[in-house]
Backbone as CSV, one residue per row, in Angstrom:
resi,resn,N_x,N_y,N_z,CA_x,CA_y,CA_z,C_x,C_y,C_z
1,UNK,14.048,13.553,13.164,14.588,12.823,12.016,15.527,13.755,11.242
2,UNK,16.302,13.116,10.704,17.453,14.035,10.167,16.809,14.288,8.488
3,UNK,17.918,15.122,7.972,17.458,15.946,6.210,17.719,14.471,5.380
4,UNK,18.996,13.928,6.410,19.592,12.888,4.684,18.846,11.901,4.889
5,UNK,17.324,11.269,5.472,16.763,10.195,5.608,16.606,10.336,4.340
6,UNK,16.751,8.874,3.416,16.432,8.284,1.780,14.779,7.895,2.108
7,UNK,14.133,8.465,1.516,12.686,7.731,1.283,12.632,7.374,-0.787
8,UNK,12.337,6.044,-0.283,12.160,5.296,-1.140,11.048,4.896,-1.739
9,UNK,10.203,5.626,-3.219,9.012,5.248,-3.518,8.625,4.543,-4.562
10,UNK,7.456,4.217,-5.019,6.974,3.518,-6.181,5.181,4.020,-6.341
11,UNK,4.567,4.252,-7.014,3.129,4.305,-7.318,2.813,4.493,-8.431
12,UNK,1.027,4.030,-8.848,0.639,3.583,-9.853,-0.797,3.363,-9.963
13,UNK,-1.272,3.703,-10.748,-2.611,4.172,-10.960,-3.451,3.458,-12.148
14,UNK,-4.511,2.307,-11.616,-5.051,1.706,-12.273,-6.475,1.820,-12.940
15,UNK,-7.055,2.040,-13.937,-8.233,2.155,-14.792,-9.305,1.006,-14.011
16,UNK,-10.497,0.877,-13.311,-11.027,0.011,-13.328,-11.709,-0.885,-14.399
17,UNK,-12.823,-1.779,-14.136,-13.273,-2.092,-15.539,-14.764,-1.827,-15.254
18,UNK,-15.115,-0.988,-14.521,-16.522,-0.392,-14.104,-16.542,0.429,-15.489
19,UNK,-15.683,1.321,-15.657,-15.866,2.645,-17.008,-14.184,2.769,-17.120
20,UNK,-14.728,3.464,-18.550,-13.627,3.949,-19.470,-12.488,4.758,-18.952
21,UNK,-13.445,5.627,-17.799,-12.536,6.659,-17.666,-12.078,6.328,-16.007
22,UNK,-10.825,6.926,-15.365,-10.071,6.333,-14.419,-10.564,7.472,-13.262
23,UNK,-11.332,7.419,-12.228,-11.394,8.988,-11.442,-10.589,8.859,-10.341
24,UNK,-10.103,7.850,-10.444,-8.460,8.385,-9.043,-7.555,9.308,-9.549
25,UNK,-7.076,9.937,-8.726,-5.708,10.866,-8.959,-4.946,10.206,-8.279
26,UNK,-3.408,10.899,-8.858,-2.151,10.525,-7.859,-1.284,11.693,-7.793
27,UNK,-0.609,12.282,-7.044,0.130,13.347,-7.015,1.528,13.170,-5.771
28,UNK,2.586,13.087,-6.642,3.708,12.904,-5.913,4.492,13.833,-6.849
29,UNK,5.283,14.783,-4.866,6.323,15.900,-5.631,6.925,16.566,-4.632
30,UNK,8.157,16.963,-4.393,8.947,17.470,-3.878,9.014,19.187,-3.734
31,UNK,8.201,19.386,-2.281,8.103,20.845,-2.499,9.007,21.973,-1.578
32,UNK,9.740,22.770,-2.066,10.407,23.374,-1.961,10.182,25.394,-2.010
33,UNK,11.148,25.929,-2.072,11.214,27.218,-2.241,11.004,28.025,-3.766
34,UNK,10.659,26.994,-4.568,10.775,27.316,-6.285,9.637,27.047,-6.514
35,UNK,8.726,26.353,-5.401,7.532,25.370,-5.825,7.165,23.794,-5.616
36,UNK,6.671,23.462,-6.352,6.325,21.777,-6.078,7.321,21.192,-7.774
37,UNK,7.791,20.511,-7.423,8.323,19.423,-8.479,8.172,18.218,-8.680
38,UNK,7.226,17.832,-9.759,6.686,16.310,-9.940,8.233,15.856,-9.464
39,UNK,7.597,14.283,-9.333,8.595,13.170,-8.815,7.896,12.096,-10.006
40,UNK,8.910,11.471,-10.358,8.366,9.828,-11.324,7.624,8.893,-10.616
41,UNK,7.584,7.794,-10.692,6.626,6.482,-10.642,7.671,6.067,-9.379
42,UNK,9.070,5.681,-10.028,9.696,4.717,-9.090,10.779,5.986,-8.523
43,UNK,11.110,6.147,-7.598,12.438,6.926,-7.588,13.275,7.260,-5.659
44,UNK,13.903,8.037,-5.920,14.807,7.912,-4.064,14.855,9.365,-3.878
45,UNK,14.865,9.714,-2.847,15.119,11.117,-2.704,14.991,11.457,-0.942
46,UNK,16.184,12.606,-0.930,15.992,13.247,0.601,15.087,14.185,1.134
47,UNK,15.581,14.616,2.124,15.318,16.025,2.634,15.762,17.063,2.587
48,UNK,16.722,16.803,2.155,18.187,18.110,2.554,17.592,19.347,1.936
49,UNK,17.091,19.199,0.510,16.466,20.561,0.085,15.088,21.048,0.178
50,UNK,14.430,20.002,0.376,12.567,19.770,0.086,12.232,18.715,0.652
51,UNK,10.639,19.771,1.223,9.623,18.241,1.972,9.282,17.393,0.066
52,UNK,8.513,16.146,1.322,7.850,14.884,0.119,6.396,15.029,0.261
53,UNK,5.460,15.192,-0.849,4.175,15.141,-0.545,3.888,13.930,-1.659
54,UNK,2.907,12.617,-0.976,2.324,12.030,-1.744,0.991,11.793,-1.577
55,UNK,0.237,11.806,-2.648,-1.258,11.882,-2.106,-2.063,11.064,-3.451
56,UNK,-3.155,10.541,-2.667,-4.189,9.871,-3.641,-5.763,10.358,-3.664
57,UNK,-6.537,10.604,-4.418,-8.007,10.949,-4.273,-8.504,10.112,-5.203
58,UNK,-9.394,9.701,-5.728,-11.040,9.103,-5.894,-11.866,9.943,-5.702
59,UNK,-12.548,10.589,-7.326,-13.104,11.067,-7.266,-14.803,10.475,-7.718
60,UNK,-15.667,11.599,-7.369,-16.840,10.751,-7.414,-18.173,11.945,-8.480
61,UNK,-19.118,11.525,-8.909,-19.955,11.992,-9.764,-20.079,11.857,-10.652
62,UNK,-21.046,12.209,-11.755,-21.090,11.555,-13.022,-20.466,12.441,-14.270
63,UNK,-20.419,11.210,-15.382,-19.432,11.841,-16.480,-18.193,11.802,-16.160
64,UNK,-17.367,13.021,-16.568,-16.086,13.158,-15.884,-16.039,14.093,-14.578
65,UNK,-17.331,14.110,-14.052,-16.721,14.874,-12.998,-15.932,14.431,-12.045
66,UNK,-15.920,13.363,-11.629,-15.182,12.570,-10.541,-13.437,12.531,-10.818
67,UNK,-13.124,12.723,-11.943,-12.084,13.035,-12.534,-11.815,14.345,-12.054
68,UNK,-12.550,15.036,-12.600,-12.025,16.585,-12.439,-12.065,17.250,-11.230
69,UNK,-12.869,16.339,-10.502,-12.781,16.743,-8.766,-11.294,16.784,-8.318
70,UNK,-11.386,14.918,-8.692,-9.497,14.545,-7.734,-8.515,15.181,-8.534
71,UNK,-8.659,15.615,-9.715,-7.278,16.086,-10.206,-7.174,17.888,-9.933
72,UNK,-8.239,18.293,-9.982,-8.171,19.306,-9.491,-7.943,20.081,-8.157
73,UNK,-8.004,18.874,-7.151,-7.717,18.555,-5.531,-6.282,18.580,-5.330
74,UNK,-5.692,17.558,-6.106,-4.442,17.056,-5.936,-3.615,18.751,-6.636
75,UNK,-4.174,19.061,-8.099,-2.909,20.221,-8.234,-3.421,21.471,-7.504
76,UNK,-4.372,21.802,-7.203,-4.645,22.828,-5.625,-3.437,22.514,-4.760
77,UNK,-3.862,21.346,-4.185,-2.845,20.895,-2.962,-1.106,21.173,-3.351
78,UNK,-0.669,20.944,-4.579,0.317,20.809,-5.062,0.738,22.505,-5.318
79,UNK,0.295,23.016,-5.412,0.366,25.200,-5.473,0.388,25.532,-4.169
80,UNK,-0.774,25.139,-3.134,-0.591,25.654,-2.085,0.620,25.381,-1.047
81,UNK,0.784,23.395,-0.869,1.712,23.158,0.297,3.383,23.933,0.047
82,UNK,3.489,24.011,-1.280,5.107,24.755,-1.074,4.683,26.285,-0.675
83,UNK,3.590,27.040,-0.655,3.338,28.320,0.420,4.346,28.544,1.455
84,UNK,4.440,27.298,2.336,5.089,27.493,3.402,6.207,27.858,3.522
85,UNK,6.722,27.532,2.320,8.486,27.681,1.523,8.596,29.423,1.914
86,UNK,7.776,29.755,1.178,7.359,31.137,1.041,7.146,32.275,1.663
87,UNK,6.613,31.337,3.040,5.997,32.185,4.515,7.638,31.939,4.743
88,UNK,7.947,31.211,4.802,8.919,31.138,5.911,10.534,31.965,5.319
89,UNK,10.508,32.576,3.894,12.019,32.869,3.605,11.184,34.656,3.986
90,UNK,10.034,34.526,4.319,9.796,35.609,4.149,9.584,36.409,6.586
91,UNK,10.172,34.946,6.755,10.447,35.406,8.201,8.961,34.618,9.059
92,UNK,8.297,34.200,8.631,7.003,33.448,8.783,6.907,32.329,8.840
93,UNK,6.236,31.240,10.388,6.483,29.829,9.956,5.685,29.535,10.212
94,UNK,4.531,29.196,9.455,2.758,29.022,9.650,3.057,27.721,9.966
95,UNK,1.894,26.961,10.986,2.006,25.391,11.623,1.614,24.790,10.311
96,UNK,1.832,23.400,10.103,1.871,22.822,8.900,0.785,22.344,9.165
97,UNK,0.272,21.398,9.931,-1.104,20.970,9.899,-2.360,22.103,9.947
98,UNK,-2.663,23.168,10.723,-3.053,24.670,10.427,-3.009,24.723,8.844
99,UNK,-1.767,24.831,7.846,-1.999,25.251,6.476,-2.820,23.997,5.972
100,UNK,-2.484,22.896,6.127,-2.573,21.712,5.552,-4.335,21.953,5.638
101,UNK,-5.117,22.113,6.921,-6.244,21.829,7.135,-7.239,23.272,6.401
102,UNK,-6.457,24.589,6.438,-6.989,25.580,5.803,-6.942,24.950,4.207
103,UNK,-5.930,24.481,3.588,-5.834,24.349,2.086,-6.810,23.841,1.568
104,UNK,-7.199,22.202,2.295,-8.355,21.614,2.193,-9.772,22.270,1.938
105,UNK,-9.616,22.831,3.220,-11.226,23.708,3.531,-11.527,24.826,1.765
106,UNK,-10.226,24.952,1.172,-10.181,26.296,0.422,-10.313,25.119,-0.959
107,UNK,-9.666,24.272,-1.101,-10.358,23.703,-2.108,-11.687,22.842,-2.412
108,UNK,-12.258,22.087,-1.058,-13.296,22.510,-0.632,-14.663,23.978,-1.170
109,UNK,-14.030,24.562,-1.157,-15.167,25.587,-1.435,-14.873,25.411,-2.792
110,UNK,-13.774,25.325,-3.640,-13.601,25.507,-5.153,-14.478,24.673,-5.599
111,UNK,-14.313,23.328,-5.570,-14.824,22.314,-5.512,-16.499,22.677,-5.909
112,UNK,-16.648,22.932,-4.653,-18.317,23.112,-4.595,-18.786,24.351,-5.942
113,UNK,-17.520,25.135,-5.692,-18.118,26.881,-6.828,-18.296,25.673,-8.275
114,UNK,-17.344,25.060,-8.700,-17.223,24.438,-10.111,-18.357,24.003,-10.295
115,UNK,-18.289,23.180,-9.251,-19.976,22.441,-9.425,-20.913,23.341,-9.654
116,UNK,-21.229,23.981,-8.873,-22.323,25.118,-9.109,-22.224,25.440,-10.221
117,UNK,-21.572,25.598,-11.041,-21.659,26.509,-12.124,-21.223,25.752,-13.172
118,UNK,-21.779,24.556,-12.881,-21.810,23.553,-14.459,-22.614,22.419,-13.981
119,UNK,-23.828,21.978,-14.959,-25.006,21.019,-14.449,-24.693,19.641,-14.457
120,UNK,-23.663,19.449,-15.519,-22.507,18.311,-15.643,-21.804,18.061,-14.621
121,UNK,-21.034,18.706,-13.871,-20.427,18.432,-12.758,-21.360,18.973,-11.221
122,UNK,-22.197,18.935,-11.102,-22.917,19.405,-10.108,-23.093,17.988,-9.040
123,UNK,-22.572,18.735,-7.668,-22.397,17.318,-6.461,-21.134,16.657,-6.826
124,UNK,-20.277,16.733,-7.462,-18.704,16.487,-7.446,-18.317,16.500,-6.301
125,UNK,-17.375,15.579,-5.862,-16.600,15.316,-5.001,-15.451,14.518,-5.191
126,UNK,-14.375,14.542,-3.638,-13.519,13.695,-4.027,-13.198,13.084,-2.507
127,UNK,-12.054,11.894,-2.282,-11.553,11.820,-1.245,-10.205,12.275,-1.678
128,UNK,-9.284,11.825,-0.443,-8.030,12.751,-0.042,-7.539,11.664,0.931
129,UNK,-6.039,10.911,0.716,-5.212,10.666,1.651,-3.318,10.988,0.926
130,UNK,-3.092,12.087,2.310,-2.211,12.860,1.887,-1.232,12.480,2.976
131,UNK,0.629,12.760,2.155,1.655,12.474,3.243,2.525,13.139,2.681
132,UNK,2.736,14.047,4.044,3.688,15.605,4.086,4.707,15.146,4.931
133,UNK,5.825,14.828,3.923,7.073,14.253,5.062,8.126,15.677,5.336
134,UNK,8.473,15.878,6.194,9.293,17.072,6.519,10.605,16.611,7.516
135,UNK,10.933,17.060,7.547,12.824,16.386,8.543,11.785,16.262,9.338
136,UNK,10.806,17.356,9.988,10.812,16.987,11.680,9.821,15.927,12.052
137,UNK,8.371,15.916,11.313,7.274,14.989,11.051,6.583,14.482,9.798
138,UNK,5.656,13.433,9.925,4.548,13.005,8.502,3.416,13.821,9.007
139,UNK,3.236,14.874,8.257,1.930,15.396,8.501,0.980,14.774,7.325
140,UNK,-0.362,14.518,7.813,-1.085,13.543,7.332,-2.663,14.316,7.068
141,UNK,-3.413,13.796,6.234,-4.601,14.734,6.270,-5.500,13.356,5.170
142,UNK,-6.843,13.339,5.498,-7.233,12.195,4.819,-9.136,12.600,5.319
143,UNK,-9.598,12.783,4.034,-11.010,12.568,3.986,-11.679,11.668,2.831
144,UNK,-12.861,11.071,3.593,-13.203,10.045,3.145,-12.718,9.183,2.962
145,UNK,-12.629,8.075,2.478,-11.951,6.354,2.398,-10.983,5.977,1.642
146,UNK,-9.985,7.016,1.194,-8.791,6.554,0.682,-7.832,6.315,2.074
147,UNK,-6.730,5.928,2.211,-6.289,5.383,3.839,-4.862,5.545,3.495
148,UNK,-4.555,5.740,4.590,-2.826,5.619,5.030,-2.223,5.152,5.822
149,UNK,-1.538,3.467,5.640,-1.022,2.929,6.284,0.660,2.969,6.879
150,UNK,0.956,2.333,7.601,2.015,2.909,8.217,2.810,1.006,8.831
151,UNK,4.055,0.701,8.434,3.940,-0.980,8.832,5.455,-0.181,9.285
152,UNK,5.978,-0.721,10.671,6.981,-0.219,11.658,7.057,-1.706,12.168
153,UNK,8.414,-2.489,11.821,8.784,-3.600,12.752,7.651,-4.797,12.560
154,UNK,7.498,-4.848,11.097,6.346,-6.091,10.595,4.492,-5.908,11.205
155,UNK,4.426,-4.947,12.392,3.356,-4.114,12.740,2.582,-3.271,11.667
156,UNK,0.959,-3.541,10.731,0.648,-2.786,10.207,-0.249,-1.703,11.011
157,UNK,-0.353,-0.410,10.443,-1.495,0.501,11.453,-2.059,1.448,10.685
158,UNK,-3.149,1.408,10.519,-3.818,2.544,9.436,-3.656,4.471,10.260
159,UNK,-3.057,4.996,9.734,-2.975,6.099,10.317,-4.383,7.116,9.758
160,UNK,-5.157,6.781,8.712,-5.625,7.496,8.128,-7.122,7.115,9.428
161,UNK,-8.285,7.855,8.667,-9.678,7.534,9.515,-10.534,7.124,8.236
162,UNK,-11.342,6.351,7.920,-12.234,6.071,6.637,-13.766,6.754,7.722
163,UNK,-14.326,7.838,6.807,-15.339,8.246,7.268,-16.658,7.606,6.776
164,UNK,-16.815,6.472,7.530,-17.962,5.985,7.338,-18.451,5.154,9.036
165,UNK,-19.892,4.943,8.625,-20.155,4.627,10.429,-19.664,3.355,10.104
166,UNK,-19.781,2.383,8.983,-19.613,1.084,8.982,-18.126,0.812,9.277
167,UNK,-17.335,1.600,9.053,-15.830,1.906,9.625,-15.416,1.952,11.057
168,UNK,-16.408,2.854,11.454,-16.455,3.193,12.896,-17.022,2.232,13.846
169,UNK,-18.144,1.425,13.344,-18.288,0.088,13.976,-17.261,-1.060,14.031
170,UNK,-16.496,-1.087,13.166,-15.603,-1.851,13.057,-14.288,-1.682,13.785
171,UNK,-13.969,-0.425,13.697,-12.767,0.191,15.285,-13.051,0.046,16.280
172,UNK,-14.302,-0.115,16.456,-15.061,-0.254,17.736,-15.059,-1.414,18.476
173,UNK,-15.125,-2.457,17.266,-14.972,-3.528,17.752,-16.699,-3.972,17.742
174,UNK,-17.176,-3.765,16.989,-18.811,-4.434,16.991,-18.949,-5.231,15.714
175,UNK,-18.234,-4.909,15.022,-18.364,-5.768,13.873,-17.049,-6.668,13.313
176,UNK,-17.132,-7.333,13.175,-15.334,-8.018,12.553,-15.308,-7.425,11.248
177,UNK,-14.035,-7.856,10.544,-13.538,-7.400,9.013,-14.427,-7.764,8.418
178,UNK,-14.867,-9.278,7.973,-14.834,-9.790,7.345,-16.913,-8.468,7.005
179,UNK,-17.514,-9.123,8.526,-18.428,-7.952,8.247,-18.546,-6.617,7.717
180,UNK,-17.459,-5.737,8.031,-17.282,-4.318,7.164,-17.346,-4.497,5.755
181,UNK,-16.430,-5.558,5.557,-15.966,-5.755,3.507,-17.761,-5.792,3.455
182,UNK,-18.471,-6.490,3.954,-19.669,-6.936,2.949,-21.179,-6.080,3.647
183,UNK,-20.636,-4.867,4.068,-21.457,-3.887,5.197,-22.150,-3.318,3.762
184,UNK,-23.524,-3.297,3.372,-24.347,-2.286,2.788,-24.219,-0.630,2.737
185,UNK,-23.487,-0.591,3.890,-23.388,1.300,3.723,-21.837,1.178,4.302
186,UNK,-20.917,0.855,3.704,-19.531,0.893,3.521,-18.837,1.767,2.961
187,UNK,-19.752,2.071,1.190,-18.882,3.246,0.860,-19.987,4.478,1.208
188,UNK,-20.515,4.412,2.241,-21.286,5.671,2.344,-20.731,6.371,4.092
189,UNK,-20.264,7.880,2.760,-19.543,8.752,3.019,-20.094,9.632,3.852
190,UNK,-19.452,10.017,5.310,-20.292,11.431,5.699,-19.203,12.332,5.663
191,UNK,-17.534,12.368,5.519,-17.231,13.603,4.972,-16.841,13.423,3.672
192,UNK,-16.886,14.280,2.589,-15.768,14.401,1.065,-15.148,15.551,0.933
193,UNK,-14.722,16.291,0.102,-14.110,17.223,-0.457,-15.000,17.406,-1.830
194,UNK,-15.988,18.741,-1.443,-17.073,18.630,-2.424,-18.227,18.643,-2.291
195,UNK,-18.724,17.836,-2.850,-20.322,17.459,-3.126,-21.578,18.295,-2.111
196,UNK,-21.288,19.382,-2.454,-22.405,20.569,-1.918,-22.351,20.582,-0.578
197,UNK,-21.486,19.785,-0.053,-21.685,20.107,1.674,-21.361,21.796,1.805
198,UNK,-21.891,22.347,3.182,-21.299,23.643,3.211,-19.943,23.620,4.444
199,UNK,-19.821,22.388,4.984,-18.809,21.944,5.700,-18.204,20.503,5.188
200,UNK,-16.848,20.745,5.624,-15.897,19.428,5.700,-14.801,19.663,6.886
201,UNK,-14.594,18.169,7.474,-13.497,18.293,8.547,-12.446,17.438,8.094
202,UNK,-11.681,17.335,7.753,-10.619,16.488,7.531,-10.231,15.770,8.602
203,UNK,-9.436,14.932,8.623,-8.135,14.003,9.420,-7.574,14.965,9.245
204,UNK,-6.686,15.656,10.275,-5.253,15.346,10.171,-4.331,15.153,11.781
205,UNK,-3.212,15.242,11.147,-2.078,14.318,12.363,-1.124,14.425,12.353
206,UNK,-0.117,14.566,13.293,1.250,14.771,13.266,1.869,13.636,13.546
207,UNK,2.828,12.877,12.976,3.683,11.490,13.472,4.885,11.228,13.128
208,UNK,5.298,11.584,14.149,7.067,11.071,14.134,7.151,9.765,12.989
209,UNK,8.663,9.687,12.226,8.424,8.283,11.452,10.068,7.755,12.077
210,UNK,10.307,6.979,11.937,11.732,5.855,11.981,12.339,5.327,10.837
211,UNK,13.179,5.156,10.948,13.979,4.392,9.914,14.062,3.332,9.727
212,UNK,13.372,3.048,8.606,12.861,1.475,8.554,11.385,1.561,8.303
213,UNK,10.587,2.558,8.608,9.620,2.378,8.334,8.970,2.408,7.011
214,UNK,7.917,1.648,6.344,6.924,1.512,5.254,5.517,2.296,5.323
215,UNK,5.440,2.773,4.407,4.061,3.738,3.792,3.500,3.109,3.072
216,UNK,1.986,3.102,2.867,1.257,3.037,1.704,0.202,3.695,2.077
217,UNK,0.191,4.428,0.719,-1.322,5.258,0.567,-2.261,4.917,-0.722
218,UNK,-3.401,4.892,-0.228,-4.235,3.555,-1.197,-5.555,4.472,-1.540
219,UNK,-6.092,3.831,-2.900,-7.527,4.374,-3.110,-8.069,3.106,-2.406
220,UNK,-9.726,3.283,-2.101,-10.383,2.023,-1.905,-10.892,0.679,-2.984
221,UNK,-10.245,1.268,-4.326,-10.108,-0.044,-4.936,-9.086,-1.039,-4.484
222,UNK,-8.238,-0.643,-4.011,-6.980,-1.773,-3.529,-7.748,-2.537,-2.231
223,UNK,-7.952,-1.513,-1.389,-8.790,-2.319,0.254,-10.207,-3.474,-0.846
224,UNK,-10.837,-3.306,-1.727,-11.979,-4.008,-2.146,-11.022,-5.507,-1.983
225,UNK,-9.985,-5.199,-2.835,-9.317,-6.764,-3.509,-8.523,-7.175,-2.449
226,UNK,-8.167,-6.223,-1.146,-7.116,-6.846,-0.094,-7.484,-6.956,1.257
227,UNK,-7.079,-7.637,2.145,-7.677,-7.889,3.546,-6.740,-6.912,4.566
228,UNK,-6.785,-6.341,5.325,-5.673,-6.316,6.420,-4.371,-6.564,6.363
229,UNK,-4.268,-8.583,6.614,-3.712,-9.193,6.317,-3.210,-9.466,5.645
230,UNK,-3.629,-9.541,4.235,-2.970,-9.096,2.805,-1.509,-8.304,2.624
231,UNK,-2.247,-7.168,3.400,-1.460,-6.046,3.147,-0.271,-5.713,3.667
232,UNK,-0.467,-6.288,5.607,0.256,-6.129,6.599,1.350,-7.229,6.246
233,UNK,1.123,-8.676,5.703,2.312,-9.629,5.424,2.773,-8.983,3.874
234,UNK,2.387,-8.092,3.117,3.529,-7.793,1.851,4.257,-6.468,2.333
235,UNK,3.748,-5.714,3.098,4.518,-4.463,3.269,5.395,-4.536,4.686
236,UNK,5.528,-6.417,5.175,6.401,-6.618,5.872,7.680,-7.388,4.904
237,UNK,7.290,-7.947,4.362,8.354,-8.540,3.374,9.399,-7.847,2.902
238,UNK,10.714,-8.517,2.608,11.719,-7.559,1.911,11.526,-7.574,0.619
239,UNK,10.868,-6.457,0.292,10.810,-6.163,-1.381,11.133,-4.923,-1.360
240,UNK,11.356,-4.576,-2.131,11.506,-3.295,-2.770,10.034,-2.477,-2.662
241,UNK,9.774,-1.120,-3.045,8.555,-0.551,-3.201,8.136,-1.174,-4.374
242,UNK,8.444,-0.895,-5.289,7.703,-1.098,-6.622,7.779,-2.886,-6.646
243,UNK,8.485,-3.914,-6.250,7.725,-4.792,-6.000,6.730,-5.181,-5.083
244,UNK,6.440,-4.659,-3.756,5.575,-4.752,-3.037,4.426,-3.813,-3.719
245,UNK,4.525,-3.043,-4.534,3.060,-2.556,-5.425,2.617,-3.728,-6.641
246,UNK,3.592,-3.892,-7.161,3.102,-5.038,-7.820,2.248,-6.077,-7.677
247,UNK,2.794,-6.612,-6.359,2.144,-7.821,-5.770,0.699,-7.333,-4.859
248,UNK,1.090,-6.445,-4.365,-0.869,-6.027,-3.937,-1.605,-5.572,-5.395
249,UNK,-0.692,-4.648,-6.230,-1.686,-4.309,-7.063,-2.214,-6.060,-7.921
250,UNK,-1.457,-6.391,-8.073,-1.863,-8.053,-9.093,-2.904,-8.789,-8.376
251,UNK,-3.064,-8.703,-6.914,-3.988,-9.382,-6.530,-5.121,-8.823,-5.913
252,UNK,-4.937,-7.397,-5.934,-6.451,-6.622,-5.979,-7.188,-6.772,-6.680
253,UNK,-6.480,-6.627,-8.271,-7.081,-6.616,-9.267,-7.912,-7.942,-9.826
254,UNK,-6.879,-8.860,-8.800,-7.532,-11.011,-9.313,-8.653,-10.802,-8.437
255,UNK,-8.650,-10.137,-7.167,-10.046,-10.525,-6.528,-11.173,-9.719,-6.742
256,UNK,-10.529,-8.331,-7.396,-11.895,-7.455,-7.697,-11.428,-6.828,-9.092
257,UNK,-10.770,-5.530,-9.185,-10.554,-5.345,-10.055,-11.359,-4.195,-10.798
258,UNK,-12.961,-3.933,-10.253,-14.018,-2.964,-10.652,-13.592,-1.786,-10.618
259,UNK,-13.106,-1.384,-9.656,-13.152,-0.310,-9.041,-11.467,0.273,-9.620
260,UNK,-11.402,1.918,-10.005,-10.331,2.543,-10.078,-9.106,2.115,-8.672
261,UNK,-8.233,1.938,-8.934,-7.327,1.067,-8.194,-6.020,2.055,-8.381
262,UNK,-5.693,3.111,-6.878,-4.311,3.311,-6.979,-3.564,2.928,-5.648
263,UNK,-2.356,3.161,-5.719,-1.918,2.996,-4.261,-0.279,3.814,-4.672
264,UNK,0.412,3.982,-3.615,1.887,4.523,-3.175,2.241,3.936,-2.425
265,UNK,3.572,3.180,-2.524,4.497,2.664,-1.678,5.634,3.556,-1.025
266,UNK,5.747,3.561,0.101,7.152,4.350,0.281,7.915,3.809,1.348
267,UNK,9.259,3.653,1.124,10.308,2.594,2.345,10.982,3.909,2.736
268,UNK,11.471,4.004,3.916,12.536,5.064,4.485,13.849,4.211,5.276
């Protein structure tokens, strides 16, 4: 893929009406040789100078820890991925999925130290679905049940993995959709970022993208309020990003609405 591909985004981050306080993160920013540079809500931008990282977490535990998990995930991630900027003016070109999967593992352990050492945040965790666009690939990295879809030629395809068995029955083909949405151990997690494990494995993935293609990266409040189908006929439609967020976010929220609700749109 060439530097001058335009990727085109929109995202937005919704409060549930479970509690007061919102524990999704969102982190979108353009990282380069100077560092990472926030990016706005709606906006266009190349390659020519800097990769695109957009990423969502949901965080989990009580009080504010679930907060302070994902936001503290997301600006980790946001210090470390421009590293590479760094390795590389310095004659060094570390594999991107290699850094991507070490960064994790390293906030990962932070994660867990914080906890330890506050009774308030103790068992904190978060999920993670992340997209590292670079001229040559989308490097991708995703733990636990936030997801990353991918719609190429009106075709939707989840690139991400949701770590749960009730997930995994359902790829499998033993259970239909409609069974997963209303599966008893759905949101139960066997990897996070966090919560006292002394291991985590992430997703990750390397994938060519095209021109023309659509992104979305979602917390699992959006999947509560949307089907598949839902999703796959608006992020085939000609809208814009920030109208195709609109219209999933408006009707996540009509069918559920509980749950902290973010998502990212991105057109190329």
């Amino acid at each position: 893929m060439s530097e001058g591909a335009l990727f085109h985004w929109s995202y937005r981050s919704h409060s549930g009406s479970r509690k007061p306080r919102n524990d999704d993160s969102v982190v979108a920013f353009a990282s380069g040789p100077g560092g990472a540079e926030s990016l706005p809500e709606t906006g266009s931008k190349t390659l020519s100078e800097c990769d695109l990282v957009f990423a969502v977490s949901d965080g989990m535990g009580g009080g504010n820890a679930g907060y302070l998990a994902s936001s503290l995930l997301l600006r980790r991630m946001s210090e470390m991925i421009p590293e590479t900027f760094k390795a590389a003016a310095s004659g060094f070109f570390p594999d991107s999925l290699e850094h991507l999967g070490d960064t994790l593992r390293a906030v990962h352990e932070q994660i867990n130290e914080a906890a330890a050492s506050c009774e308030e945040q103790k068992g904190m965790s978060a999920t993670v679905a992340l997209a590292w666009f670079t001229p040559e690939n989308l490097y991708l990295a995703n733990v636990g049940d936030s997801r990353i879809y991918l719609s190429r030629a009106g075709e939707l395809s989840q690139l991400s993995k949701d770590h749960t068995l009730a997930w995994d029955q359902w790829k499998r083909g033993q259970i239909v959709e409609f069974q997963y949405r209303t599966h008893p151990r759905r949101s139960a997690l066997y990897e996070v970022i966090g919560g006292g494990h002394p291991r985590m494995r992430p997703h990750l993935a390397a994938i060519p993208y095209l021109p023309g293609d659509r992104f979305l990266i979602c917390s699992d409040g959006l999947i509560d309020g949307l089907t598949e189908q839902h999703i796959s006929n608006t992020m085939a439609e000609d809208l814009t990003p920030n109208a195709a967020l609109e219209k999933m976010l408006e009707r996540a929220l009509r069918s559920a609405g509980i749950d902290d609700t973010t998502l990212i749109v991105i057109h190329l």
